[in-house]
N, C-alpha and C positions, 0 to 999 in steps of 0.2 A: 554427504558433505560434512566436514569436521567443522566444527563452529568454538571458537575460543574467545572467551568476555576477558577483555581486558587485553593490555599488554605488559605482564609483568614480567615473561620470561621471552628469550629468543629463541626462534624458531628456526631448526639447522635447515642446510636443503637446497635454500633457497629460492624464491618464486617468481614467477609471472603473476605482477598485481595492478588493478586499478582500484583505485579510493572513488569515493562518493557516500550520497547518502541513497538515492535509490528507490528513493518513493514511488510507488507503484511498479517497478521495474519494469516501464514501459519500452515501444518499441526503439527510442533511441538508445535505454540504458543493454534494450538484448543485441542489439548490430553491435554495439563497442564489447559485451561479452561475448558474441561470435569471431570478432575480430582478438580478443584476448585470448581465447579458447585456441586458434587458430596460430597465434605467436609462441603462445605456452609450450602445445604438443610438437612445436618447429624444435623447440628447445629443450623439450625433455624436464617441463618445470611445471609445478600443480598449476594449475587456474585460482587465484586468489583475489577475494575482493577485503578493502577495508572499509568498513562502514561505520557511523558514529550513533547514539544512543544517548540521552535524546538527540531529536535533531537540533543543529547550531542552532536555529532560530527561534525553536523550546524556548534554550537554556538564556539566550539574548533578551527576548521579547514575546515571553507565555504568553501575553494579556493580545497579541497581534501575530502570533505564528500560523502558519499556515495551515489548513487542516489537512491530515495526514489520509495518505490513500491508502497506507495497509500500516499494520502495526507491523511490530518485529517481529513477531510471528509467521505471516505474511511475506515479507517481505524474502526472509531467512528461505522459506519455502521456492519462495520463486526464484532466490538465487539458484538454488540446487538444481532447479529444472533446467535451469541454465548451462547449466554445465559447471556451475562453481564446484571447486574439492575443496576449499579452504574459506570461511568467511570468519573474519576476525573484529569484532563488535566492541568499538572503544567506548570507555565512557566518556563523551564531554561534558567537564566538568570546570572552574574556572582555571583547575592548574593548567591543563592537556590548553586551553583557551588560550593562556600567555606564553606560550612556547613560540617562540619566535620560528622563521619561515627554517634559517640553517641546520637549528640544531629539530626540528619537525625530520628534517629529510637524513640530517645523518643520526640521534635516536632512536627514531620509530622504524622508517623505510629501510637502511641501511645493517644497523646495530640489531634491531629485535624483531624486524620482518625477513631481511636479507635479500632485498629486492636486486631481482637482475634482469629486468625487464620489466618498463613501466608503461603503461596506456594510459592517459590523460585522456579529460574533455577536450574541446578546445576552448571553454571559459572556466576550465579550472583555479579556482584562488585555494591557499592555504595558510596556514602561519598567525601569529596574534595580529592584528590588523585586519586580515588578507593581503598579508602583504608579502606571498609569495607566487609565482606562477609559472609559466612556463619558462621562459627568458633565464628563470635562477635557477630551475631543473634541468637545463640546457649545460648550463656554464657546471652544475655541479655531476650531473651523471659520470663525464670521463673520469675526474680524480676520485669518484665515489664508488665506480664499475658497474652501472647498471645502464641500459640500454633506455631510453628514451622514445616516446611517438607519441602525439598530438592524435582523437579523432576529432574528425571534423561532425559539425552540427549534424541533424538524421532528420531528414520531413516527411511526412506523412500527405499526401494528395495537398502539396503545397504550404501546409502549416507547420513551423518547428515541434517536434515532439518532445514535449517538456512536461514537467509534475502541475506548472502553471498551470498552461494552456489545457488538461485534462481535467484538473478543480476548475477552472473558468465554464467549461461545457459541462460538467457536474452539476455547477451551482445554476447554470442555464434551464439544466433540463434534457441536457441534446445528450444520450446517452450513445446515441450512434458514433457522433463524433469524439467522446469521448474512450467508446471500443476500438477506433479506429488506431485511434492515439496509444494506446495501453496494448494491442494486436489481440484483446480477448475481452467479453465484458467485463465490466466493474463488478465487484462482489466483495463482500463484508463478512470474517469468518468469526466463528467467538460460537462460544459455550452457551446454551439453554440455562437459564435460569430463572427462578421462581419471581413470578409479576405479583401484579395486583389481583389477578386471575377476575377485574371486569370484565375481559371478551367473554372469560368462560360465562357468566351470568347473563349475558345479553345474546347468547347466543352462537359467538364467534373467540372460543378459542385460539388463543394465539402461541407461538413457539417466540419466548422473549430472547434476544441474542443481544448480550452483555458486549459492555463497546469498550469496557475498561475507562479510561483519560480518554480516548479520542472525542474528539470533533470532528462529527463527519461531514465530509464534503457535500453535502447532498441534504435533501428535507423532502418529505409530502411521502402521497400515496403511489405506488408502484404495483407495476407486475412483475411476478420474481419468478425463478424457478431456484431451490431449493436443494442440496448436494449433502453429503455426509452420513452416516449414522444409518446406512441401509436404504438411503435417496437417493434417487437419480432423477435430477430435473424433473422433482416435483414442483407441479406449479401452484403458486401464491399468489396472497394479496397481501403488501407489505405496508406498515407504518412506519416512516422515521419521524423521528420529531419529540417534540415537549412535550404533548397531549393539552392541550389547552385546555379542555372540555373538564378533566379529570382533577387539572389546579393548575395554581400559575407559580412559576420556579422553577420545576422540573429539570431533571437532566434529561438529554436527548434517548430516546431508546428507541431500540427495530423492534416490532414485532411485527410475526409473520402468523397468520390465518394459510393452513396450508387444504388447498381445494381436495376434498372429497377423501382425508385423510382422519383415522381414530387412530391413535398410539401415543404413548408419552415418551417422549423426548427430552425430558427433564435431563442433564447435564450430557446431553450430547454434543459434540461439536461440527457445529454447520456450517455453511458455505453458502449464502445468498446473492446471488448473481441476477442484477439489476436490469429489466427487459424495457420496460415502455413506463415513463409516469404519466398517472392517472390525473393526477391535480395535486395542489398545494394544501398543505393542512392547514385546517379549520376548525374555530372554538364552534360548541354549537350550545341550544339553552337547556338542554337535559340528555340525558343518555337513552330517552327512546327517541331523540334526534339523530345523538348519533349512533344508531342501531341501524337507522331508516336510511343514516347514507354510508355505513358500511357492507350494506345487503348490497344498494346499488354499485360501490367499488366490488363488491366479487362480480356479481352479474357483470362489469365492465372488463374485469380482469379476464371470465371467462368466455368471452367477447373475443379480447385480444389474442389468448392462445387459437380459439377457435379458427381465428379467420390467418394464422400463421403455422403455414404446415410443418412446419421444421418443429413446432412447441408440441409438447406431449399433451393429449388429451383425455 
């Protein structure tokens, strides 16, 4: 997949595109890629997605944005599996913000994507306001020459498949439904990087996996299984969270205790994929407290593989 930051130049060719942002590139946003995939190759035109960087609600309201399901990294990755050939990653910034809805579709879409075939949502907004949508893509595709189509919303066993509705069972707990939502578990990918190395002294080394800016959707103890770096669904016993016990302020961090495993992994890049949570984290009143109840989350952790025969043992 070709990946271009920015749109400073135009792109000859011309494409089959859909815009969004694509958080978690769940199972609504892969039917509208299957259905754009499928228009594209009618047409003889790459597969193209636009996507923005941060997300609008970053750049609007950081202090209340939504925690993000995968980073750009992430995200860039799953488009590709998708079938994307082309993603193009704009910065929103406050100019790109005050661009009104007309000159958004003949600028960007038209002038420096060369859009000739468009797939919308069907709650697509755009433009400074949102004040552009479908209705003004309609009236503008003929004099503009690119072909127009609305999808329709995607449910999943009755529940719309949304970035929402996947952070809401995130934040729940309910990772089942949340896999359901997403068609593959939740997982959190990032580089190994040097901790406080407390696990190692109490016993219980951990593989720490740097989260960058994000705020993650999710908190407490887990069962993981573990991917990258020569792993395959190694299984864990995973911390997200502040660490209360260690001090108060912290930024959120994952670390992973990975089961019956010696090696260092120091700047590896992993892939932790989120199976069963164990409980909510907890301050406790010293650290051979919390020793006495990270022994018991592995023993629980190694519990859950056990008794799931699909989990490696």
């Amino acid at each position: 997949m070709q990946v271009f930051h920015g749109l400073s130049r135009s792109v000859p060719g011309g494409c089959a595109l859909t815009i969004g942002n694509f958080d978690g590139v769940h199972r609504g946003h892969l039917a509208l890629l299957a259905h754009l995939r499928e228009r594209a190759q009618a047409r003889g035109l790459p597969v193209t997605v636009l996507t923005f960087e941060p997300h609008p609600r970053e750049f609007f309201q950081p202090a209340s944005a939504p925690a993000r399901l995968t980073n750009l990294r992430e995200k860039l990755n799953l488009l590709a599996a998708a079938g994307v050939e082309r993603a193009f990653v704009c910065r929103f910034n406050r100019r790109f913000a005050m661009l009104d809805a007309e000159a958004f579709v003949r600028e960007v879409l038209v002038a420096r994507l060369g859009v000739r075939y468009l797939l919308i949502g069907d709650d697509f907004c755009f433009g400074r306001g949102r004040e552009g949508g479908f209705s003004l893509l309609r009236a503008m595709s003929g004099p503009c020459g690119f072909e127009l189509e609305a999808m329709p919303t995607i449910e999943v066993d009755g529940a719309r498949a949304s970035s929402s509705a996947i952070r809401d069972a995130l934040a729940a707990g309910d990772l089942d439904t949340a896999a359901r939502l997403l068609g593959r578990p939740f997982a959190i990918a990032g580089r190994v990087t040097v901790g406080n190395r407390i696990g190692r002294t109490i016993g219980f080394p951990t593989a720490n996996i740097a989260l960058k800016r994000r705020r993650p959707p999710l908190a407490g103890i887990y069962a993981v299984r573990v991917h990258g770096d020569g792993l395959s669904a190694q299984p864990g016993a995973a911390s997200l969270g502040v660490r209360p016990t260690i001090g108060d302020g912290l930024m959120p961090v994952l670390e992973v205790n990975l089961l019956d495993f010696d090696g260092d992994l120091y700047r590896a890049h992993l892939s932790v994929e989120f199976c069963a949570k164990l409980r909510d984290e907890e301050k406790y009143a010293d650290l051979d407290a919390l020793k006495r109840q990270i022994a018991a989350d592995v023993e629980a952790v190694r519990r859950y593989f056990a008794a799931n025969s699909a989990a490696p043992r």
